[in-house]
N, C-alpha and C positions, 0 to 999 in steps of 0.2 A: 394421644391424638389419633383419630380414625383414618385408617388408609385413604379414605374418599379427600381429606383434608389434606394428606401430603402429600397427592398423585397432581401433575403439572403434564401438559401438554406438550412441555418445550422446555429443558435444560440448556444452559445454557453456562457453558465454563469459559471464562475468562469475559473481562468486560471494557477490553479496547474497541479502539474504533468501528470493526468486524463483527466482535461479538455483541458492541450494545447494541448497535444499528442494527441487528439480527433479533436483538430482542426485542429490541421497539417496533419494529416491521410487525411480530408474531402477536405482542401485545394489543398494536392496533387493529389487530383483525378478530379480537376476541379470543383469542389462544391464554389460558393460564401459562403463564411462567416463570422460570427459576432464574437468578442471575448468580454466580459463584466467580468472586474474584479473589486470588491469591496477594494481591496489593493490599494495603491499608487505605484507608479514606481519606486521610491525612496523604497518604501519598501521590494519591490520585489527581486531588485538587491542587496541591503544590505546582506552582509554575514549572516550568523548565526551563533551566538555566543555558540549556544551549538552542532555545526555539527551533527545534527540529522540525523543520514543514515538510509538506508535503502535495505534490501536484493530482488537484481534486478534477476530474477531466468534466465535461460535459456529460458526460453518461451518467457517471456516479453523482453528479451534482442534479438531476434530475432525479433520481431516487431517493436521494435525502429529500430533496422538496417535498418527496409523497409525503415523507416521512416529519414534515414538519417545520421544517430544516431550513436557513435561507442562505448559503455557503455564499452567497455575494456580499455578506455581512461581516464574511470572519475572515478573508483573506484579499489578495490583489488578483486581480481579472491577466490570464493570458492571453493575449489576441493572436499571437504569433509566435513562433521557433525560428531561429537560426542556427543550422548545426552543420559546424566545417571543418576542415582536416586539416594540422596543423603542418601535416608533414606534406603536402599539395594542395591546387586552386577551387578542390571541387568543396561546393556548399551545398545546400539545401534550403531554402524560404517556404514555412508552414505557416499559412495566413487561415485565420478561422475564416475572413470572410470570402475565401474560396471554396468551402467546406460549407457555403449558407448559413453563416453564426458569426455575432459579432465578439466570441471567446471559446478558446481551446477545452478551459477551465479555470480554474483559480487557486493561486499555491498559499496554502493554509497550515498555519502552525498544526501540528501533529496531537498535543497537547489539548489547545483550547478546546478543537473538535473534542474529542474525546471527553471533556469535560461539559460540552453542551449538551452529547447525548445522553448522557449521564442525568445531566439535569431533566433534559426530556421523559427519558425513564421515570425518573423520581417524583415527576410533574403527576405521571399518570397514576402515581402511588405503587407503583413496581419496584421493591426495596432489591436493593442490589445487597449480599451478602459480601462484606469486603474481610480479607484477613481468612479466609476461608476456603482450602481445596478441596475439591472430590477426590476420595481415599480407596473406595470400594466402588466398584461395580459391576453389575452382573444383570445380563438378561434374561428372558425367556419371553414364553412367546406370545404374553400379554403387556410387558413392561421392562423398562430398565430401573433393576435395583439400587440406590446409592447411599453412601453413606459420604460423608463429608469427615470434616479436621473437628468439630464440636464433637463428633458421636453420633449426630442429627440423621435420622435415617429417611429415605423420601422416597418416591420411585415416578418416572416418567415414560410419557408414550415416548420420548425423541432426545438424545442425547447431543448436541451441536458440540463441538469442540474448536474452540478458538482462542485458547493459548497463547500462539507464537510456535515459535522454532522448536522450544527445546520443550516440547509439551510430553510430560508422562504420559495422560491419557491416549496420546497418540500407540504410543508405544505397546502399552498395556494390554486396548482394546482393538487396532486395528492390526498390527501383528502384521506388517505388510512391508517388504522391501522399500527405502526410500531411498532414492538416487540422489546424493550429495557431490558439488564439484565447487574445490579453491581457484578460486577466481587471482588468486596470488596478489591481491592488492587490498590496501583498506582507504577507507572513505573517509574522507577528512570534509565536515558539515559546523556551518556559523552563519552568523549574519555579519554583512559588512555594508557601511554605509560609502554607497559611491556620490561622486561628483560631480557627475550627468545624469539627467532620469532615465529611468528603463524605461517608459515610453510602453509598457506592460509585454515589452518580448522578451523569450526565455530564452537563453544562450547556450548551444554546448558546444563545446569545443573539443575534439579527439588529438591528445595530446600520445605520444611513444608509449609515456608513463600508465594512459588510463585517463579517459575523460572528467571535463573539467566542466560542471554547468553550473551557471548563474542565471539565477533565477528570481522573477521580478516578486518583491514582499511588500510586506505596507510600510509604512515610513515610521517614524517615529514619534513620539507624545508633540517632538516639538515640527514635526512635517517634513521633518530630514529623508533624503531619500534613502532606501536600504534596498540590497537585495539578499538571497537565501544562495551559498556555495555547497557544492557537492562536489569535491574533487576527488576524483577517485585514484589512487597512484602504487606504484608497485612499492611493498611492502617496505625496502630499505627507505625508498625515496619517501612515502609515507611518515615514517618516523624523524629522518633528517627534518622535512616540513614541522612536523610535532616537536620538534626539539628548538624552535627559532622563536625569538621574542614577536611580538607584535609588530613593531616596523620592519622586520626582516620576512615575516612570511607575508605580509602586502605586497612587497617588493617583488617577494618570487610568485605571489597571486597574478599582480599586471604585469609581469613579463610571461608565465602564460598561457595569458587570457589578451590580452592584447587591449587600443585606446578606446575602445566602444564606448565603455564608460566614464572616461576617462579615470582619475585615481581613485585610487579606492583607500580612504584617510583614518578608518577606525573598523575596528573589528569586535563582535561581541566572543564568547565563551567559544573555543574549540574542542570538537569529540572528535573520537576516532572509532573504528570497528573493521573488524576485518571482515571485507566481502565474500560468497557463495553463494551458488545454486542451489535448490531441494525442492524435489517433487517425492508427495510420495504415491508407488506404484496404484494405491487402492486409495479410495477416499470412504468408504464404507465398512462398518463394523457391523455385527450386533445388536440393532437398536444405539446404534451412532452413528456422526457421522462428523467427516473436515471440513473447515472454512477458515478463509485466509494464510494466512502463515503458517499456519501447520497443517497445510496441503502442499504451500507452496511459496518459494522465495527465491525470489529474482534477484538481478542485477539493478541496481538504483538508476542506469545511465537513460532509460527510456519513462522513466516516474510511474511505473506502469502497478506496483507493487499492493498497497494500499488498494487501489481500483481494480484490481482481481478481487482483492476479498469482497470488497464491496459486491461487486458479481456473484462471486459466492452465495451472502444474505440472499441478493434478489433471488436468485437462480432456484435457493432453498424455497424459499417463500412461493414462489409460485407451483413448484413440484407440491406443495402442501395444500393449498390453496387447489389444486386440483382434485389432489385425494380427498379432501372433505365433500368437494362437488361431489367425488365419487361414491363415498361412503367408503372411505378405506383407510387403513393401520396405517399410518402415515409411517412408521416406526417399521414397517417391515420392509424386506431386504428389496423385492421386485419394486417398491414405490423409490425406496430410495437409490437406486443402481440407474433413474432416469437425473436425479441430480446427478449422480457421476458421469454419467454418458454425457449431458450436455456442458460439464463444467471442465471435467479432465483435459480432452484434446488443448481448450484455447491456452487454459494456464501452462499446458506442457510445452504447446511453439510457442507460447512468453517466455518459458523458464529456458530451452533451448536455443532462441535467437535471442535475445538479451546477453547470456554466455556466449555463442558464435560472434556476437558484434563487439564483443569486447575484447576476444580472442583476436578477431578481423583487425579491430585500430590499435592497439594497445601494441604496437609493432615498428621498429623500423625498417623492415621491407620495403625496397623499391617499388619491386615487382606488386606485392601487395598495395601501394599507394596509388600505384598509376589504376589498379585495378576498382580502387575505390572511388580516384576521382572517374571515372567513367562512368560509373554506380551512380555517383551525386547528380552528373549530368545529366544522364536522359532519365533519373528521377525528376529530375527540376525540367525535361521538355516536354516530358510523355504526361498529358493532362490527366490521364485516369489513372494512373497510377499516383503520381501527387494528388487525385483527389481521394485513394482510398488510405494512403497514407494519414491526409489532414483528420480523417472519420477515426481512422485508428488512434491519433494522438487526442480525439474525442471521446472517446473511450462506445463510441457509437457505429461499429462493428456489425452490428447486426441490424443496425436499422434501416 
């Protein structure tokens, strides 16, 4: 095969949420590209037995649109937030339509998405390699050299790495201190069908243990109402939860989360995982570079996680999208140090207050509580400040 035929404008490792929407951005602008996933096909497509969703904000759901995308299709619309302190009176009420929108965003199985883009990819004739890692790689200062798990060797102006957490090629090529912190509790996520409708508002509640959101989902085949749990709890109290049959962890669900919904009568699969922080110092290698989770991972309590990387894609895309205007290496270190500049700062005060507010409630503190409900309230009086709040929980920050 001739070099000309195995040179790609855009690598592209790993094929979640982050990385395909990266790919399909790239491809739709006429960019040749690579997709390399370490999954099976077979794995990909498979359901998920614990419908892991995820809160798709207003910003990122504007980017999929470019992208083809119609996220109003695939999940339940948030119009609003309620988030209050179990241990004092102070609340907060985050209404889209004071933020000029009649939704937040909309919280969407993890899974399905994943599996649309996928399909969008594959629509355009962009074969995703599945069952497949990058083993080798080396640049200079025309290209990144790669070799894969086949032997397959290929080389690209632009290396994207989007992985996840525990990504080698992080490791390998970026060579860069990452700042990790135990957040001492794990997450405990399912769907549960309640017995009042969410009326499409997302709930969280800051419990001693580590906040507790419930989050509005689509209903069922038969129009049952459901919502999506993310209880986050400190690691012993986490596994006691995990060790309780079905009627017994409902039980400890509405005692709490309180009558909002009122009972909550069936619950689907429960997963666990234990929470952290990770940023890492450099997002920039070599003719590579980071996006989503393996730049950066958050705390779950503000749903903000997912819609970084999303950031990420755009953020890429257009840094590229400039260089072509420019006529330039899009793969060289000065082109790409303007992705980092504009990406680092927001996901590092993500990945730092996300951990700070969790540290903040996850507390019996007096002093600490009287200090939060104070916090809540003149967030809920001071107009500009709940309106840059609502923009933020839009994921539309900069607009």
């Amino acid at each position: 095969m001739s070099s000309e035929a195995t040179h790609y404008d855009l690598v592209v490792s790993g094929a979640g949420l982050v990385g395909a929407s990266l790919a399909l951005a790239a491809h739709q602008t006429g960019l040749r590209v690579a997709v390399f996933e370490k999954r099976s096909a077979a794995a990909c497509t498979a359901p998920d037995p614990f419908e892991r969703a995820s809160l798709i904000t207003l910003g990122s759901q504007r980017f999929l649109d470019r992208l083809g995308l119609d996220v109003s299709t695939l999940g339940s619309a948030v119009e609003r937030m309620q988030v209050w302190d179990a241990e004092g009176p102070g609340s907060i009420r985050l209404d889209a339509a004071e933020g000029d929108a009649d939704h937040l965003g909309h919280i969407v199985e993890n899974r399905r998405l994943e599996q649309i883009l996928r399909m969008a990819l594959e629509k355009t004739g962009l074969r995703i390699h599945y069952d497949r890692e990058i083993t080798s790689a080396c640049a200079d200062s025309r290209a990144m050299h790669l070799i894969d798990t086949s032997g397959t060797e290929f080389h690209g102006t632009l290396l994207a790495i989007a992985e996840g957490r525990q990504s080698s090629l992080r490791n390998t090529l970026i060579q860069a201190p990452v700042f990790r912190e135990s957040y001492g509790q794990d997450a405990i996520t399912a769907t549960v069908w309640i017995e009042k409708p969410h009326r499409h508002t997302a709930y969280q509640r800051f419990l001693p243990t580590g906040p507790l959101a419930v989050l509005p989902f689509s209903g069922d085949a038969d129009g049952k109402a459901r919502a999506s749990i993310v209880w986050s709890a400190k690691h012993a109290r986490a596994r006691h939860l995990m060790a309780l049959d079905d009627t017994q962890f409902l039980h400890q669900l509405h005692q709490a989360f309180g009558p909002q919904l009122g009972h909550f009568h069936r619950i689907g699969r429960r997963n666990s995982y234990p929470l952290s922080g990770l940023h890492s110092s450099r997002y920039i290698g070599a003719r590579s570079v980071l996006a989503g989770d393996t730049a950066h991972g958050v705390h779950p309590l503000a749903g903000l996680g997912v819609n970084l990387g999303f950031r990420d894609a755009e953020q890429l895309m257009k840094v590229i999208a400039t260089a072509r205007q420019r006529h330039e290496d899009w793969g060289e270190a000065h082109v790409l140090r303007r992705y980092q500049s504009a990406r680092r700062p927001d996901n590092l005060f993500t990945v730092l207050t996300c951990g700070a507010l969790s540290h903040l409630f996850s507390n019996r503190s007096r002093g600490l509580a009287r200090l939060r409900d104070l916090g809540m309230l003149g967030t809920g009086m001071i107009a500009p400040v709940k309106r840059f709040l609502i923009r933020q929980a839009m994921g539309l920050q900069g607009d």
